[in-house]
N, C-alpha and C positions, 0 to 999 in steps of 0.2 A: 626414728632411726630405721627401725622395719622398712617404711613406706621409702627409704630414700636409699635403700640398697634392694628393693626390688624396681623401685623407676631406673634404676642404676642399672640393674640386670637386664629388665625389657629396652633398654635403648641400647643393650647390644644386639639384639637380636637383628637390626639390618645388616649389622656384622658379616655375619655370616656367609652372605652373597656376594658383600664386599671382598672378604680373603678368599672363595670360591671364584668368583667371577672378576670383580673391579682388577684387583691387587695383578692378578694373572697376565687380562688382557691388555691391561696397563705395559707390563714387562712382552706381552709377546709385542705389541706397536714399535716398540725400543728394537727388539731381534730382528724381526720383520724386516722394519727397515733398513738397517744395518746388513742383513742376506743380498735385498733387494740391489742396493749400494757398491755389492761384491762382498762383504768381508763376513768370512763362515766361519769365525768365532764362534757367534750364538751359537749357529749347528749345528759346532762341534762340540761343545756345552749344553746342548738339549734345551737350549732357551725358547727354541723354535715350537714350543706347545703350548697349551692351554691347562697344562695341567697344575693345579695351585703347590703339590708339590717341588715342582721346578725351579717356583718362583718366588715363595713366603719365605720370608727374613724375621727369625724369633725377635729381635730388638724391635724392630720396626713393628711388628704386629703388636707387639708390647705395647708401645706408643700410640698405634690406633686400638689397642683396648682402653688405657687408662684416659685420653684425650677425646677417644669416641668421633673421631672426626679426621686425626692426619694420623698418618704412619706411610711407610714405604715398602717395600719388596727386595728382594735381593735385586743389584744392580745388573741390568745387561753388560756382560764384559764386551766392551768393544777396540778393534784395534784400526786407528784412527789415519794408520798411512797404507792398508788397505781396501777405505774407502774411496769411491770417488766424488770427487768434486774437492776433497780434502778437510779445510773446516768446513762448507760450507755443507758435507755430506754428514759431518757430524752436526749440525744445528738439527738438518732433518732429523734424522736418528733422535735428537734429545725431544725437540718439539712433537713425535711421535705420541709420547705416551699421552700429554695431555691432552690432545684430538683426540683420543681413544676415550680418555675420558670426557669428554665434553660430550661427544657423540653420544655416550654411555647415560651421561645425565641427560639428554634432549629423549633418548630409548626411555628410559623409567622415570619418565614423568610424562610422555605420552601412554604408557603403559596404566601409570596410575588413572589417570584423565578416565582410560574404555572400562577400564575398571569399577569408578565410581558412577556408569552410566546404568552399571545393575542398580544403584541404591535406592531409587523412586520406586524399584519393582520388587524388592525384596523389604522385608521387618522382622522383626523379633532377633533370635539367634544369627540370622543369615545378613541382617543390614549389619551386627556387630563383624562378621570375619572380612564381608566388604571395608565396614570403614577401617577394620584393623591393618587390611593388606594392602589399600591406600593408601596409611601414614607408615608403613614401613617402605614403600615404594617411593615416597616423599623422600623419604629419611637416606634410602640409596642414591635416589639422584642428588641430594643436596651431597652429602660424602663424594660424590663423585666431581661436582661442580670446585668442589672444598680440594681437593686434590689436583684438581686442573690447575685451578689457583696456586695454591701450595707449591708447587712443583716449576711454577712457572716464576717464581720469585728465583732472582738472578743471584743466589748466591752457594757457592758449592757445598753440596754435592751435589743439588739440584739442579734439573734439565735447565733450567734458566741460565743456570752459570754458562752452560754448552752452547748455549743461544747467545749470550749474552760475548762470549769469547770468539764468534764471528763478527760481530759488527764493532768490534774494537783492537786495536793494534795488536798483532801478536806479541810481541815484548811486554805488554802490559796486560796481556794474558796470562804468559807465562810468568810472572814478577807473583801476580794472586795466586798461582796455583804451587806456587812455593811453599804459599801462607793456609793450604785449603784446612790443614788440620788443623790448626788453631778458629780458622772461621766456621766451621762445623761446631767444635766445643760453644763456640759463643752463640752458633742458632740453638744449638737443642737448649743452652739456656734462657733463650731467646722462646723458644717453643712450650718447653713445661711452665716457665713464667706467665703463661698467656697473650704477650707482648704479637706473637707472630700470630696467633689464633685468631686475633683482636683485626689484625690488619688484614688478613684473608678477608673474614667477614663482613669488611666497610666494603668488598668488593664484589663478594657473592652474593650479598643481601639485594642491591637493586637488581642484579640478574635473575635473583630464583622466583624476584617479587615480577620483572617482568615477564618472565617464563609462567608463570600463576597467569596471570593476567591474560595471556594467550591461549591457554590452554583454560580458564574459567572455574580456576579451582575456585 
């Protein structure tokens, strides 16, 4: 029991960088765009920073503590008939964040890679805090890869749904998003059941296996 609430505890530890950095730059890609677009909501909301108090949403961090993998940020508020292009300025906006993270995982796991190029030259004490900041660097990029995913699944209140309501009729946009509260209840039990975690992973796995493979982990 000891030994499986202390692996418990060090597998939060990439955590940290995550609600510090991931969760942040994730929510500023979302303002960003949405500024760039025209519409100074974010702005005016202070979404427009990096700073993680800005951004972190107790529930959602809740969910990436006890899941160790998904969770969310407070949402960029955005208002969608002072963008331009219209929906199709909102698809941008939604598809932001997951670029953001995508880029985020390709950064920390090229990170890991220069990293592990000390370990033929280092032993004792110093090859352990090498290989330890290599698999928590792993561990960042895969959360991050995990959230691109996550985030990209088409159904609301995820950016997918935003993507997904450009490339299909608006009537039958608006018809779903009658229903968003009830299909939110069904993912989050869709989510702590493991059902959603399960289907990420059949999708992250061959990317982070060939991202390894490139980079010669």
């Amino acid at each position: 029991m000891v030994d499986i609430i202390r692996n418990w505890l060090l597998n939060l530890i990439p955590l940290i960088p995550v609600f510090l950095i991931c969760l942040p730059v994730h929510e500023f890609a979302h303002a960003f765009a949405a500024d760039r677009l025209g519409d100074p909501t974010p702005r005016r909301d202070g979404r427009l920073s990096l700073n993680p108090l800005h951004h972190l949403d107790p529930l959602g961090s809740l969910c990436m503590i006890l899941t160790q993998r998904f969770g969310w940020a407070k949402p960029v508020v955005v208002n969608p008939f002072m963008l331009r292009d219209g929906r199709k300025g909102m698809a941008i906006v939604a598809v932001a964040g997951p670029i953001a993270n995508l880029i985020m995982t390709v950064a920390f796991a090229v990170l890991a890679r220069l990293v592990w190029f000390l370990a033929p030259v280092v032993s004792g004490t110093a090859f352990t805090v090498v290989y330890i900041v290599v698999n928590i660097l792993l561990d960042i990029a895969i959360i991050n890869l995990g959230l691109a995913v996550f985030n990209l699944i088409p159904i609301p209140p995820l950016d997918g749904s935003k993507i997904l309501y450009f490339f299909i009729p608006q009537r039958i946009a608006m018809k779903i998003e009658q229903y968003e509260f009830y299909i939110q209840i069904a993912f989050m039990v869709l989510l702590f059941s493991g059902v959603a975690s399960g289907f990420v992973s059949r999708i992250t796995t061959p990317i982070l296996n060939f991202l390894y493979t490139i980079l010669h982990f």
